[in-house]
C-alpha positions as CSV (number, residue, x, y, z in Angstrom):
1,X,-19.2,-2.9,-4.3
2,X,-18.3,0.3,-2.7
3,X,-15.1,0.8,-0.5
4,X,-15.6,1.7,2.4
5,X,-12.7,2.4,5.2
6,X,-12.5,0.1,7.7
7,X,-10.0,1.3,10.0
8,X,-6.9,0.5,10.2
9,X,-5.7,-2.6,7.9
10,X,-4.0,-5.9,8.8
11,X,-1.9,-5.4,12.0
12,X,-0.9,-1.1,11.2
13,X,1.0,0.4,13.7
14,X,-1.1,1.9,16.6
15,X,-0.1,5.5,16.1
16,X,-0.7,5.7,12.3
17,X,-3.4,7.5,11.1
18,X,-6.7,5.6,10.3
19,X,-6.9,4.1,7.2
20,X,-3.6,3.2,7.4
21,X,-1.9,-0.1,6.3
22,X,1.3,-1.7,7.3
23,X,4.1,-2.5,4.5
24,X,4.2,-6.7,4.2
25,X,7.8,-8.2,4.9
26,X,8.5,-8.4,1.0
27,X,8.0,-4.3,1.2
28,X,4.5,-5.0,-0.8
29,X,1.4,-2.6,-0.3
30,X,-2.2,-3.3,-0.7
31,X,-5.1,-1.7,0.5
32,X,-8.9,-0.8,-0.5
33,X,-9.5,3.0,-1.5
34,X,-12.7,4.9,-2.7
35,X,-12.9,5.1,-6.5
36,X,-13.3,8.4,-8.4
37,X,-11.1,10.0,-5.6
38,X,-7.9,11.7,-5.8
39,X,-5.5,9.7,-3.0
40,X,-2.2,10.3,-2.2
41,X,0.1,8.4,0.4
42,X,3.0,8.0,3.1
43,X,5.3,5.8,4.7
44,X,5.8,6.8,8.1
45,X,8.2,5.0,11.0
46,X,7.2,3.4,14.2
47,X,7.0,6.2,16.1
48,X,4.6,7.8,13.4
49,X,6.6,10.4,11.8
50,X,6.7,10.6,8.2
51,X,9.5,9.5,6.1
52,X,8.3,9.5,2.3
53,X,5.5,11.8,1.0
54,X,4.1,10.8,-2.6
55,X,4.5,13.8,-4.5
56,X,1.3,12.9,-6.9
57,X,-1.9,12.4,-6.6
58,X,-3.6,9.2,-8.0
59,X,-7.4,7.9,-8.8
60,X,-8.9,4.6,-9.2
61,X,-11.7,3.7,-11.1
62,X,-14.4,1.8,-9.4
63,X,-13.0,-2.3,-9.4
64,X,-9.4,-1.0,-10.3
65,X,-6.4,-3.5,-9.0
66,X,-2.8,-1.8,-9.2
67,X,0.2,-3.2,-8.2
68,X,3.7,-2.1,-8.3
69,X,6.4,-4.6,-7.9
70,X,8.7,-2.0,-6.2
71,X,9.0,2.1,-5.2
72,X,10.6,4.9,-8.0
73,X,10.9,1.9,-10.7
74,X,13.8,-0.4,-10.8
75,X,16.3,-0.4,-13.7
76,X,17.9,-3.2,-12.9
77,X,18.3,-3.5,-9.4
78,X,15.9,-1.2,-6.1
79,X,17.3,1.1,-4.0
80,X,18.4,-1.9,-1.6
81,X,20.0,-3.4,-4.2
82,X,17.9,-6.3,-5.0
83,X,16.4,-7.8,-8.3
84,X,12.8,-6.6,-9.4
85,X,10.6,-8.8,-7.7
86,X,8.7,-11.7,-9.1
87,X,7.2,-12.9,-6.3
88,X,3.4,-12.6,-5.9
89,X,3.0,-9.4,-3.7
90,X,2.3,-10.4,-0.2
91,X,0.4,-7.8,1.1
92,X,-2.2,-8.1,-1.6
93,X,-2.8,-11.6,-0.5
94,X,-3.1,-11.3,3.5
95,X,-5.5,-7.7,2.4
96,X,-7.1,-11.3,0.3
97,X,-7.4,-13.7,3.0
98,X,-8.9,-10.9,5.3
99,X,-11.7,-9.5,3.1
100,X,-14.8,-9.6,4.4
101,X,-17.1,-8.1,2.0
């Protein structure tokens, strides 16, 4: 199966860019990106505006799954001071329940 974008996923904020995808509540990120292409990404605020630019370029091979428990690698506790997570990652499973091949 091919990815394809569909627009903006779950509920993004209007004024992001398309292709965009909103940050779960648990601070999890999922989304569906073309294989064999270089992709890169930002978080931006409500407004739009950027606040953290990647600073690396990544590809996925066609059927690839990635996840990341938690941004810049945790030691022992993230940049808000919590535990690495253990939990499931939520935004993988509402990108889940929404798929519609």
């Amino acid at each position: 199966m091919l990815a394809r974008p569909s627009g903006r996923t779950g509920d993004a904020p209007t004024l992001a860019p398309l292709g965009a995808t909103r940050i779960a509540a648990d601070g999890s990120v999922a989304a569906i990106v073309p294989a064999r292409r270089a992709v890169t990404w930002q978080t931006l605020d409500p407004a739009g505006d950027p606040v953290v630019r990647e600073r690396y370029w990544v590809s996925f091979a066609p059927g690839e799954v990635r996840s990341c428990p938690a941004c810049h690698g945790i030691n022992t506790l993230s940049q808000s001071g919590e535990p690495t997570p253990t939990n499931p990652p939520l935004a993988l499973r509402e990108l889940l329940a929404d798929w519609e091949p």
